[in-house]
C-alpha positions in Angstrom: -0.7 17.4 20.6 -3.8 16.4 22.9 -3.9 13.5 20.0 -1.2 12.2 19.7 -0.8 12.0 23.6 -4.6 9.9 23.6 -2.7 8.0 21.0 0.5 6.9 22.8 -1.6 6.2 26.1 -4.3 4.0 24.2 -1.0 2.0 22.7 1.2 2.1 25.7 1.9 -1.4 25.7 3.4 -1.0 22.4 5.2 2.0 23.3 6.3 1.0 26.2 8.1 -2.6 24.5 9.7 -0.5 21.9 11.2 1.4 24.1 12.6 -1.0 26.3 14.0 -2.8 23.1 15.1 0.9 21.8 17.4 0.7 25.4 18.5 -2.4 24.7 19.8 -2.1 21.2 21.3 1.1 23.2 23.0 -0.5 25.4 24.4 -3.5 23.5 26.6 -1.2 22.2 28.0 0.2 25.8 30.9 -2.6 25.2 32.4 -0.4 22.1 32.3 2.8 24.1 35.7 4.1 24.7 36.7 7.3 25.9 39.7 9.2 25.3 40.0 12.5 27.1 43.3 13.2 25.7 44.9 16.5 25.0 44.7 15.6 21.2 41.3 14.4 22.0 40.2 17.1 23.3 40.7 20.1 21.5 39.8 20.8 17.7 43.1 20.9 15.4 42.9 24.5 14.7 42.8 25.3 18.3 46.3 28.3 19.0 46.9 25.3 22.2 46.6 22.3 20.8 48.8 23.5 17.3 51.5 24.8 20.2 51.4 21.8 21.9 52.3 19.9 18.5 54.9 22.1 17.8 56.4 21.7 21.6 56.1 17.8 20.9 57.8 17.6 17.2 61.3 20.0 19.2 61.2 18.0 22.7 59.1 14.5 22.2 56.1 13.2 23.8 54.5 14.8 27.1 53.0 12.0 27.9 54.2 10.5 31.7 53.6 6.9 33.5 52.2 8.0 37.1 52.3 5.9 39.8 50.5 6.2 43.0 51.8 4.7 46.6 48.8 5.3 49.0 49.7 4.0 52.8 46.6 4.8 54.9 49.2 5.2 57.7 50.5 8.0 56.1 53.4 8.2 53.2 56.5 9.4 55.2 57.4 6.1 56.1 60.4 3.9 55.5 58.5 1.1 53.3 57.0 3.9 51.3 60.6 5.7 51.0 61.7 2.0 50.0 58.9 1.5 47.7 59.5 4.4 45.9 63.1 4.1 45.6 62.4 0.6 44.1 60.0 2.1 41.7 62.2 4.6 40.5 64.8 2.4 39.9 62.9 0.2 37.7 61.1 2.4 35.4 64.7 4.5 34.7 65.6 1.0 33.0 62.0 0.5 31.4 62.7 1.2 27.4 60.9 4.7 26.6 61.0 5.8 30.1 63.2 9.1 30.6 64.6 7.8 33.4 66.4 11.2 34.2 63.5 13.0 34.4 61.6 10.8 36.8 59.7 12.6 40.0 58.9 11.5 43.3 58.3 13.5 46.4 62.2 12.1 47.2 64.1 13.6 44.1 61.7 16.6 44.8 62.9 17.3 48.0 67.2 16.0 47.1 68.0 12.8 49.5 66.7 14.8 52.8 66.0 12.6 56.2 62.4 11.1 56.2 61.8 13.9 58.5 62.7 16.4 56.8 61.2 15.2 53.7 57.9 15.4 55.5 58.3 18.8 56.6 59.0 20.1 53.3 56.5 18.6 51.6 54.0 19.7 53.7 55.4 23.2 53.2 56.0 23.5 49.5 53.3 24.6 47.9 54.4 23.1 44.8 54.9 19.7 46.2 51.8 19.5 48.4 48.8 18.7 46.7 50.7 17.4 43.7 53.1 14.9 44.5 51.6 14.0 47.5 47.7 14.3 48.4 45.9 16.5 50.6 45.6 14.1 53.8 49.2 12.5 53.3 48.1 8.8 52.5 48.8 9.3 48.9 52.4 9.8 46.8 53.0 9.9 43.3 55.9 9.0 40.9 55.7 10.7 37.1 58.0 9.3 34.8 57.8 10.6 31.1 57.4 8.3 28.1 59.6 8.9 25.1 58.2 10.9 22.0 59.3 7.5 20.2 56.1 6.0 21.6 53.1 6.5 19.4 49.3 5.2 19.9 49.1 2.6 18.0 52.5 1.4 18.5 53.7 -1.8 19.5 56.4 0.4 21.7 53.3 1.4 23.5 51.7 -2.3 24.1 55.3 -3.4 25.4 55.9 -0.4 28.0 52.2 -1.0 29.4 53.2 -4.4 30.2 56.4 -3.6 31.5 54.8 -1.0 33.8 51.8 -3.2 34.9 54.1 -6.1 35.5 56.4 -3.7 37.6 53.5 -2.4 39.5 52.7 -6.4 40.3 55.8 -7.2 41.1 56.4 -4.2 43.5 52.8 -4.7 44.9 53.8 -8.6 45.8 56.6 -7.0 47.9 54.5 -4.0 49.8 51.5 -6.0 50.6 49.9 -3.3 53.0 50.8 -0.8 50.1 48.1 0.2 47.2 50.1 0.8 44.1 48.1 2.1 41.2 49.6 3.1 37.8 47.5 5.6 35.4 49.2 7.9 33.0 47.7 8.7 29.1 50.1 5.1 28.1 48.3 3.5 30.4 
């Protein structure tokens, strides 16, 4: 060991350039790196989860949702955000491969109540807080589910991330001092 250390510190140049060009065959390759974190992903085939969550999938579709985030550093239970969300809703229940009856926002959750009272439930639920809206209030979230018809690789797929990012533009042109963010395994 003592030899080959006298070895590498006699030729460190050397060793020194071949690593460097050893990181940088490395990191040429950084642009190909994606990562999927999926559920499928995730979890070997023969795993009892991932085999039931295949099963659940094949009877009821795809569990895969569209999320969109609303974040108001004023705070969410406001009338643009109410607005906002209503005009989100709307839209993605006539995006193709949205379930549109399934769609939920912090205003379906809580069944047409006053602004008002809207706040005070959410803050109480302990279902709704923390998941449909965040921890500080500046931060609200619409799921929508995608259709099972919806694979991948599909072209279905391409067209509904367009749809959605274009919605998302569209709606952010109208909320300026709004942060819309969309996110969601499609996307």
């Amino acid at each position: 060991m003592k030899r080959l250390t006298e070895k590498l510190i006699s030729h460190r140049k050397i060793v020194l350039f071949a690593g460097i060009i050893i990181t940088l065959l490395w990191a040429t390759q950084l642009i190909n790196l994606r990562i999927d974190s999926s559920f499928s992903t995730v979890l070997p085939e023969t795993d009892p989860d991932y085999l039931f969550n295949k099963k659940v999938e094949k009877e009821f579709g795809s569990s895969d949702e569209l999320f969109f985030l609303i974040r108001n550093n004023q705070g969410i239970f406001t009338e643009q955000v109410t607005e906002c969300i209503k005009e989100i809703s709307n839209s993605l229940a006539n995006l193709e491969y949205v379930g549109s009856e399934n769609i939920i926002s912090m205003l379906t959750l809580a069944e047409n109540k006053p602004l008002n009272e809207i706040a005070e439930f959410m803050r109480n639920d302990p279902l709704a807080s923390g998941t449909l809206i965040n921890s500080d209030k500046t931060t609200t979230m619409i799921i929508a589910p995608v259709s099972g018809e919806v694979g991948l690789s599909d072209t279905a797929l391409k067209k509904l991330v367009d749809n959605a990012y274009a919605l998302r533009n569209d709606i952010a042109e109208k909320y300026p001092d709004l942060e819309i963010i969309i996110s969601g395994h499609p996307v």
